[in-house]
Biotite code that builds the C-alpha atoms (Angstrom):
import biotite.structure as struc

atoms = struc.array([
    struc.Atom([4.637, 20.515, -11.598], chain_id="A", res_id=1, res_name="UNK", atom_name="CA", element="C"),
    struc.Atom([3.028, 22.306, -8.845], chain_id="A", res_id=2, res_name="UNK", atom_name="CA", element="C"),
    struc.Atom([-1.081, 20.897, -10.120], chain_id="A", res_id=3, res_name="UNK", atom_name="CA", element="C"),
    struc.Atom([1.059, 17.375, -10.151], chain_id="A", res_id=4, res_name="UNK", atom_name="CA", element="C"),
    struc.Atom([2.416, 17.647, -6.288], chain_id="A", res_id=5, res_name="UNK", atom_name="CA", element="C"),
    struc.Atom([-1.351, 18.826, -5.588], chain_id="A", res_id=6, res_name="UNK", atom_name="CA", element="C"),
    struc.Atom([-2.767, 16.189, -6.981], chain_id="A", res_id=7, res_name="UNK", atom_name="CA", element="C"),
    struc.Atom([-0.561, 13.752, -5.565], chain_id="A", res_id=8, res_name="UNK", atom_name="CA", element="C"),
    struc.Atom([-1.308, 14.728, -1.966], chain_id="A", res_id=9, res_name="UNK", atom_name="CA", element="C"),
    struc.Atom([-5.140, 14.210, -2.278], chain_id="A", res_id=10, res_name="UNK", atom_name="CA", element="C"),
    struc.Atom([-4.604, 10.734, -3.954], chain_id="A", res_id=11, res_name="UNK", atom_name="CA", element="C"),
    struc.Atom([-2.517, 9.892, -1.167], chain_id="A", res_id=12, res_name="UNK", atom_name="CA", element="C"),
    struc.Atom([-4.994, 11.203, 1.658], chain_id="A", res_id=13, res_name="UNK", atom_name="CA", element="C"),
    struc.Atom([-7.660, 9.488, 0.247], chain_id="A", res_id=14, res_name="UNK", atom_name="CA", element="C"),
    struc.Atom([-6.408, 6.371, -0.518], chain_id="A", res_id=15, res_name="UNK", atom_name="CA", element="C"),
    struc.Atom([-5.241, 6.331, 3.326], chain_id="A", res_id=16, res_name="UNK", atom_name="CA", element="C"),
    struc.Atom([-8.646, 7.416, 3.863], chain_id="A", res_id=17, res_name="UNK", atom_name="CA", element="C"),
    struc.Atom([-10.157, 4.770, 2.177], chain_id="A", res_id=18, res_name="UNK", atom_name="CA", element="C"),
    struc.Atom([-7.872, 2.092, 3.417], chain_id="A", res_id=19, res_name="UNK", atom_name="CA", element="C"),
    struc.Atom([-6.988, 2.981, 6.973], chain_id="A", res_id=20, res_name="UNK", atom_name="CA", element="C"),
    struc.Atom([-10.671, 1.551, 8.336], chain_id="A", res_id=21, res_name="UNK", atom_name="CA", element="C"),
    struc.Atom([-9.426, -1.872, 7.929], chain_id="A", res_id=22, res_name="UNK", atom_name="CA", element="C"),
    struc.Atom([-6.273, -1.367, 10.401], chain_id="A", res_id=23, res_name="UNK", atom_name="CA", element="C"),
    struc.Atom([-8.791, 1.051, 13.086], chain_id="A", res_id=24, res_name="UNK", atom_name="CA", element="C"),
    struc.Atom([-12.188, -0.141, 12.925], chain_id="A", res_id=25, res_name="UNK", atom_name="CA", element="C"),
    struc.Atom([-12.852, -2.372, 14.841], chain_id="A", res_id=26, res_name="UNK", atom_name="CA", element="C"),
    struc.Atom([-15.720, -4.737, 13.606], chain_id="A", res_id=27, res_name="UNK", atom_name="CA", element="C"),
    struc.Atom([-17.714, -7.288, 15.162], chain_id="A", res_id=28, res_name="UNK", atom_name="CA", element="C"),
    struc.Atom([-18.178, -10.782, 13.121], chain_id="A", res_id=29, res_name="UNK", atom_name="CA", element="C"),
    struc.Atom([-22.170, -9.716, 12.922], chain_id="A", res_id=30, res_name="UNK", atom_name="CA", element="C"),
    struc.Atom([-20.876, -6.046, 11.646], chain_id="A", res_id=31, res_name="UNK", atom_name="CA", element="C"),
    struc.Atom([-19.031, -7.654, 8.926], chain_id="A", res_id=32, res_name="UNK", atom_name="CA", element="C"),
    struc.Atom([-22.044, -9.815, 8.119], chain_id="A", res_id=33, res_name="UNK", atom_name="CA", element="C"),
    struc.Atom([-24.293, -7.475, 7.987], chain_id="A", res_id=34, res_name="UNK", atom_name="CA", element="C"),
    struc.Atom([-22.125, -4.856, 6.180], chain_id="A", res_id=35, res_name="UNK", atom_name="CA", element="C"),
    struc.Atom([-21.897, -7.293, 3.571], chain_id="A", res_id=36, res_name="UNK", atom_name="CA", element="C"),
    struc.Atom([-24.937, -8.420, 3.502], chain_id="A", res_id=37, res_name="UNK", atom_name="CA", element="C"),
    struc.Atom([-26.365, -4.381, 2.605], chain_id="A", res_id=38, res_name="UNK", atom_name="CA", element="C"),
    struc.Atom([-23.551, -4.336, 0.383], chain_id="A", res_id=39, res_name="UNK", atom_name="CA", element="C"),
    struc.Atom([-24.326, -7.123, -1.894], chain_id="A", res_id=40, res_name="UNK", atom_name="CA", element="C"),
    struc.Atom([-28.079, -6.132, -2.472], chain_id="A", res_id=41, res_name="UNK", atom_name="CA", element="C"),
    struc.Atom([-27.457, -2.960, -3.351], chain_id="A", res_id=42, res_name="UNK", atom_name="CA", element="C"),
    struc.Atom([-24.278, -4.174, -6.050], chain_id="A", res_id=43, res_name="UNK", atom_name="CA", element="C"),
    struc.Atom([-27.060, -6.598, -6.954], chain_id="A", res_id=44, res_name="UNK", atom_name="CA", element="C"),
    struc.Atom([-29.703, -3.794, -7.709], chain_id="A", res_id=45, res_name="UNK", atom_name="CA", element="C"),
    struc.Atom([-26.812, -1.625, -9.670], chain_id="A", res_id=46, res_name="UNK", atom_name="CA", element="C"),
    struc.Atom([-26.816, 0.116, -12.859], chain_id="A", res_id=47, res_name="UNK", atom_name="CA", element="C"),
    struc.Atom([-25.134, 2.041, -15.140], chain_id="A", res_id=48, res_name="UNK", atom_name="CA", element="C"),
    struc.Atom([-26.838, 5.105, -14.448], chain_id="A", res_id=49, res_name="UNK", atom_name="CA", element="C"),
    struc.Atom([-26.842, 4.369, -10.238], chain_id="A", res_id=50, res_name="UNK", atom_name="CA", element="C"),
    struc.Atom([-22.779, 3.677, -10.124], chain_id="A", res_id=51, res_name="UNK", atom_name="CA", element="C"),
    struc.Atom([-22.228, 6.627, -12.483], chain_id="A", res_id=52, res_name="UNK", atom_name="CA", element="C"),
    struc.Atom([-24.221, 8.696, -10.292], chain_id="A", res_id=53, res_name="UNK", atom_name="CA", element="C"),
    struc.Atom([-23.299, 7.859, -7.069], chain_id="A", res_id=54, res_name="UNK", atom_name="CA", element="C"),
    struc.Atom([-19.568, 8.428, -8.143], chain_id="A", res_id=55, res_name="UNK", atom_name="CA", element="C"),
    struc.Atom([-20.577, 11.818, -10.279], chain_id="A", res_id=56, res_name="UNK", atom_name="CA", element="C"),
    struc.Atom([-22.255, 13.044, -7.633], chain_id="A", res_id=57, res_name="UNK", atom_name="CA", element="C"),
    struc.Atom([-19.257, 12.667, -5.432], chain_id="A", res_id=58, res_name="UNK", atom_name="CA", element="C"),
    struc.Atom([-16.817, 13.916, -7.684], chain_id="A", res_id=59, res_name="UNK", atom_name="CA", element="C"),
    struc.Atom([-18.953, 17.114, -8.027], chain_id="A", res_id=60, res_name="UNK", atom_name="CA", element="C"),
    struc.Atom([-18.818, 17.848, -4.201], chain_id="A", res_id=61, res_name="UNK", atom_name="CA", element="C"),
    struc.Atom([-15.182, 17.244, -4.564], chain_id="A", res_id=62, res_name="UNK", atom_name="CA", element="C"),
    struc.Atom([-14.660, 20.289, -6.736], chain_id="A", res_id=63, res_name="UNK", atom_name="CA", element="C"),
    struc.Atom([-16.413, 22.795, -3.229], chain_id="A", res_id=64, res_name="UNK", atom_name="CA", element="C"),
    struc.Atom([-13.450, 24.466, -2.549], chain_id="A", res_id=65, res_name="UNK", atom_name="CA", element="C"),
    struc.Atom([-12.262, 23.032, 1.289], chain_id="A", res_id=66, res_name="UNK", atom_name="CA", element="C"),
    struc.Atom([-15.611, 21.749, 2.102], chain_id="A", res_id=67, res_name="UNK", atom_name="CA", element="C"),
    struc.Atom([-15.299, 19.297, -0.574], chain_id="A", res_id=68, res_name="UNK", atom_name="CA", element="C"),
    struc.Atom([-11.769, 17.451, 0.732], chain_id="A", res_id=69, res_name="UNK", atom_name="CA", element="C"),
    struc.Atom([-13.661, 17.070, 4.012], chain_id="A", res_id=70, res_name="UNK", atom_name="CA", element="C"),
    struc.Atom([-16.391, 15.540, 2.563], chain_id="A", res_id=71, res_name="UNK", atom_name="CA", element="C"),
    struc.Atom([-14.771, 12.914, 0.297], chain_id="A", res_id=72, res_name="UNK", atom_name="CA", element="C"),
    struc.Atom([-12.500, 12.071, 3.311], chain_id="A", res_id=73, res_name="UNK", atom_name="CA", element="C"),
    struc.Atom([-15.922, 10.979, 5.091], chain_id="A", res_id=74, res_name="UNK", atom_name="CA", element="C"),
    struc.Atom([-17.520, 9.131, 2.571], chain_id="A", res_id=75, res_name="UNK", atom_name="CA", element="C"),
    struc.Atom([-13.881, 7.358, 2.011], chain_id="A", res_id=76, res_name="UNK", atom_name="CA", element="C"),
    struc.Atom([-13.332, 6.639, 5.288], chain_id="A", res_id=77, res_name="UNK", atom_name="CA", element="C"),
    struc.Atom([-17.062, 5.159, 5.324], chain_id="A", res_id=78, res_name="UNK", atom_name="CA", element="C"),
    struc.Atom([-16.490, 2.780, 2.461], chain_id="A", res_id=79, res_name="UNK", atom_name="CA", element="C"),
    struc.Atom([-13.395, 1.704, 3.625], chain_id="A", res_id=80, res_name="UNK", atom_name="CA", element="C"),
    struc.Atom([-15.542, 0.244, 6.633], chain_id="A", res_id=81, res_name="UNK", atom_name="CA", element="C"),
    struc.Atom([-17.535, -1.691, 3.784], chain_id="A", res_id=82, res_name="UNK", atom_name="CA", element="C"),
    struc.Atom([-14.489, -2.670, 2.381], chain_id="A", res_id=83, res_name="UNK", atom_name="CA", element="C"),
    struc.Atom([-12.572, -3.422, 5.610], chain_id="A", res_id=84, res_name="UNK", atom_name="CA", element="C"),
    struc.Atom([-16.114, -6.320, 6.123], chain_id="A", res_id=85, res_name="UNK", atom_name="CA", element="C"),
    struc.Atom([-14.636, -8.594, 3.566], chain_id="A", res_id=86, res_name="UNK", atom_name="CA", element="C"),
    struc.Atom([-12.713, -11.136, 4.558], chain_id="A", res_id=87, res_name="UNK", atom_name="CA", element="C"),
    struc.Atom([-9.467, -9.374, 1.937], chain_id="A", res_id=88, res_name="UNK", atom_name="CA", element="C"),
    struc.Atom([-9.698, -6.111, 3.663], chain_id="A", res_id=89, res_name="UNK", atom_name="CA", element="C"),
    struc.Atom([-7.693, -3.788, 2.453], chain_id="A", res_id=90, res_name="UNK", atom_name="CA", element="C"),
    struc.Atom([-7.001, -5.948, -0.754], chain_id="A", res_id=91, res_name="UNK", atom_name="CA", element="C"),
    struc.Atom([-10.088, -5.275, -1.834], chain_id="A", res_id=92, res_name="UNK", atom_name="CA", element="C"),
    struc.Atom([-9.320, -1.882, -2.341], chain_id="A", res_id=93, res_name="UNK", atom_name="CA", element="C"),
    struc.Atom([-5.656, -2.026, -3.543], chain_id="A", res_id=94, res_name="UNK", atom_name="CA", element="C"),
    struc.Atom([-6.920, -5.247, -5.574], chain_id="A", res_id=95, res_name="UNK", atom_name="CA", element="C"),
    struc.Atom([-9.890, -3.009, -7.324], chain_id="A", res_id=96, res_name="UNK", atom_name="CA", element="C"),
    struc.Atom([-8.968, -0.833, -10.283], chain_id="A", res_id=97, res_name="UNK", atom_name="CA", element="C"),
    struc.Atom([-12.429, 0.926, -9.879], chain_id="A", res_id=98, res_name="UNK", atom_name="CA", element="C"),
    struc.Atom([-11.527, 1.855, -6.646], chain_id="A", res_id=99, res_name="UNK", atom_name="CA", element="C"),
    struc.Atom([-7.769, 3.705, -8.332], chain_id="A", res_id=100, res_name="UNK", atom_name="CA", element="C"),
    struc.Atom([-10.199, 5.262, -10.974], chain_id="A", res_id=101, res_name="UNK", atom_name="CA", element="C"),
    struc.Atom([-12.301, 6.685, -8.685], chain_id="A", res_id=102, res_name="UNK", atom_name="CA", element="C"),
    struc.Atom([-9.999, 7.769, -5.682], chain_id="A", res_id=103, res_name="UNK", atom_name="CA", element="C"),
    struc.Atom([-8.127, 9.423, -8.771], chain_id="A", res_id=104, res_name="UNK", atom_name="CA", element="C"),
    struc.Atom([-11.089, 11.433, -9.937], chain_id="A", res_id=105, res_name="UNK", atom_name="CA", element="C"),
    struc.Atom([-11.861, 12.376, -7.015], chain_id="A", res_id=106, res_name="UNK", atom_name="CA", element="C"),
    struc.Atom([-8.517, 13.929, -6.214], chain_id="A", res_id=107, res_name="UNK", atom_name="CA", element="C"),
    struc.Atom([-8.694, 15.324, -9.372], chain_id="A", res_id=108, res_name="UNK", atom_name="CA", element="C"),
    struc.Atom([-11.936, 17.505, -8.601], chain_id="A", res_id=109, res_name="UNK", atom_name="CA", element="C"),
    struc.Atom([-10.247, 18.323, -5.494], chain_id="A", res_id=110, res_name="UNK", atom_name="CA", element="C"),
    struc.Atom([-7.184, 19.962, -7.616], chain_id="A", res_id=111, res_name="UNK", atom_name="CA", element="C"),
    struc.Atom([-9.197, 21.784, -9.455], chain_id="A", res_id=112, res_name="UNK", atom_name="CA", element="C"),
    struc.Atom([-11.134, 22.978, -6.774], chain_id="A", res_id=113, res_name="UNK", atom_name="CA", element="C"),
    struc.Atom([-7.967, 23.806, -4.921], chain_id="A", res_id=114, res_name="UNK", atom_name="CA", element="C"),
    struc.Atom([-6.540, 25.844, -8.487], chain_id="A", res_id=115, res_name="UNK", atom_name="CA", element="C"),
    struc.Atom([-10.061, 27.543, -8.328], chain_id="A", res_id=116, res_name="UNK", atom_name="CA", element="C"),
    struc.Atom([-10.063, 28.648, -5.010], chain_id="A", res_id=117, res_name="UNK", atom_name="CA", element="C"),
    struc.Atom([-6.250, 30.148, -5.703], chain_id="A", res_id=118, res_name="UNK", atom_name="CA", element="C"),
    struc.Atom([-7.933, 32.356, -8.971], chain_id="A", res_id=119, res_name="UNK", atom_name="CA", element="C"),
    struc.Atom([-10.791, 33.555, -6.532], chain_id="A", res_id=120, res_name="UNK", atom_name="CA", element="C"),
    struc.Atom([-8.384, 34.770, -4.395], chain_id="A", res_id=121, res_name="UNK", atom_name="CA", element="C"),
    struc.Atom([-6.238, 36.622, -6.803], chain_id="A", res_id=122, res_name="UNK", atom_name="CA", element="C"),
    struc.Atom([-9.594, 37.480, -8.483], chain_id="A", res_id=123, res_name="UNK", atom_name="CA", element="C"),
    struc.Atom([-9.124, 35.545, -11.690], chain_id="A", res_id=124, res_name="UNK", atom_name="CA", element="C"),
    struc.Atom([-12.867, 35.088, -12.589], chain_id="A", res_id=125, res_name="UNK", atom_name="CA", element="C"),
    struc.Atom([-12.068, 33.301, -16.051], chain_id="A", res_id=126, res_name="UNK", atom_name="CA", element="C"),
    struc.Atom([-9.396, 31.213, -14.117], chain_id="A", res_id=127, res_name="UNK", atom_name="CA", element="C"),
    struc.Atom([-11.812, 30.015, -11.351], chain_id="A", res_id=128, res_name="UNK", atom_name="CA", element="C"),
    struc.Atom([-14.309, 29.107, -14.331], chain_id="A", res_id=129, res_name="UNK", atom_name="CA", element="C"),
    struc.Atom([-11.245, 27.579, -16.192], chain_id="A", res_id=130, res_name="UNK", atom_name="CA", element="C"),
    struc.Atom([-10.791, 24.969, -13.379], chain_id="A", res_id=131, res_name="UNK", atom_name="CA", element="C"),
    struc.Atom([-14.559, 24.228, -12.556], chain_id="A", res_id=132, res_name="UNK", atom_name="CA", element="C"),
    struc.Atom([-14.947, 23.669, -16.410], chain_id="A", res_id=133, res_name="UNK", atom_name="CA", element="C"),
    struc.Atom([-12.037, 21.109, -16.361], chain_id="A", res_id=134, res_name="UNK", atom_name="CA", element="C"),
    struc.Atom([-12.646, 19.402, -13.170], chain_id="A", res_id=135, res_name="UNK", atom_name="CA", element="C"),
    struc.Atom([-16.723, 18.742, -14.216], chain_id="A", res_id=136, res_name="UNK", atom_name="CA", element="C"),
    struc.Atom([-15.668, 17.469, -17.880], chain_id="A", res_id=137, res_name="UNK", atom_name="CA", element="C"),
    struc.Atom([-12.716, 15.393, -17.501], chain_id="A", res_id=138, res_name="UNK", atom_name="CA", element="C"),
    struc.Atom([-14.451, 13.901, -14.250], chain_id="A", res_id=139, res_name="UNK", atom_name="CA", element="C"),
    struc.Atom([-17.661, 13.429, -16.403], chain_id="A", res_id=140, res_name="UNK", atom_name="CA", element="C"),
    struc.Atom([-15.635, 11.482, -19.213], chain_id="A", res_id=141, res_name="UNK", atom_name="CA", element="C"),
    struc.Atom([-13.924, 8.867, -17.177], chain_id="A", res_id=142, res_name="UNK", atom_name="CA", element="C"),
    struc.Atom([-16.824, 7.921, -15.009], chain_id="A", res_id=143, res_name="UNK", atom_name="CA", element="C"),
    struc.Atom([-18.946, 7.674, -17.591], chain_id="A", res_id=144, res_name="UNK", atom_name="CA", element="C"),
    struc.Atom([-16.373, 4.857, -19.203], chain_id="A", res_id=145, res_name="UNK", atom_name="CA", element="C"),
    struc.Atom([-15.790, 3.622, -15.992], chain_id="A", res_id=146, res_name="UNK", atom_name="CA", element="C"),
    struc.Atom([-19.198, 3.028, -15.058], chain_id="A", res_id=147, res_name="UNK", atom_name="CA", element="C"),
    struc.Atom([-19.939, 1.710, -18.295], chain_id="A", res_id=148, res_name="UNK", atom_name="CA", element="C"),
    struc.Atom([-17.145, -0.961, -17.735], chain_id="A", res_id=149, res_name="UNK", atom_name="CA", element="C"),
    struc.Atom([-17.695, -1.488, -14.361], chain_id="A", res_id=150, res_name="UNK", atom_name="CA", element="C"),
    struc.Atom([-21.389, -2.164, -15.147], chain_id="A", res_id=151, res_name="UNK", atom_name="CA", element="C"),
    struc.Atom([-20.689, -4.351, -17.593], chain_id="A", res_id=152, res_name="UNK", atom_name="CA", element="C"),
    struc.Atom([-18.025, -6.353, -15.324], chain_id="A", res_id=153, res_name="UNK", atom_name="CA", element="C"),
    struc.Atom([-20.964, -6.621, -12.610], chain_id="A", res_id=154, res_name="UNK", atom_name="CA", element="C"),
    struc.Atom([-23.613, -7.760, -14.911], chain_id="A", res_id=155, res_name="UNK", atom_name="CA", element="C"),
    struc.Atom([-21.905, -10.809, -16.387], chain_id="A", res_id=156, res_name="UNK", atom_name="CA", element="C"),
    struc.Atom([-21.556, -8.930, -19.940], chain_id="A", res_id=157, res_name="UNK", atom_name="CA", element="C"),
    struc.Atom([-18.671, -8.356, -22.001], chain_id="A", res_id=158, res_name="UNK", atom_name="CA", element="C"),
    struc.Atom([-16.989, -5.229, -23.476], chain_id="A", res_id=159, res_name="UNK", atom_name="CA", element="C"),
])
């Protein structure tokens, strides 16, 4: 219950994170243009291996204990600027299911990082491991299928 209510907090901050740019930011018509102009080369030049590790490497720096929740807020925050450049908005984000996948990793590495950070302070060395073990392998598995998809979605191919 508790790993549940933990879990839930993160994928709340960072979906607010991730979607408040487009309500703050202010953005000039030649921001937006040129936002998505960067944008749209680089999901041009995208592959399997460049969106899986983009969003592995993230999820990894999730799972620093404190550091990593301050991090992932940033980079968030950042793409929600990208994101707030469309004309959508915000719907581009609630309207992604990449987006959901990932924000959901992500809060999952913070969990774990926040459960491992609880077992070095009681000085539960196996329990600390415990928790960086699952937050690297479950993260690993469903960005690897969700890169593969969302690869496969980009490049005109089907599943």
């Amino acid at each position: 219950m508790k790993r549940k209510f933990v879990f839930g907090i993160f994928f709340v901050m960072f979906m607010v994170c991730l979607c408040l740019p487009a309500f703050v930011v202010p953005l000039s018509e030649d921001q937006k243009a040129g936002n998505v102009e960067v944008n749209s080369e680089r999901a041009a030049s995208a592959t399997f291996t460049s969106i899986f590790g983009n969003n592995m490497y993230i999820a990894l720096l999730a799972l620093i204990p404190l550091a990593g929740v301050g991090f992932l807020s940033f980079a968030l925050f950042n793409t929600g600027v990208i994101a707030a450049s469309y004309p959508l908005g915000v719907l581009n984000i609630v309207g992604n299911p990449f987006a959901w996948i990932e924000v959901a990793v992500y809060a999952f590495a913070c969990t774990c990082a926040y459960f491992a950070l609880l077992s070095i302070c009681k000085k539960d060395w196996a329990g600390m491991r415990a928790e960086f073990k699952r937050g690297v392998c479950w993260s690993t598995l469903i960005l690897v299928v969700s890169a593969f998809v969302e690869y496969l979605l980009i490049s005109g191919m089907s599943v």
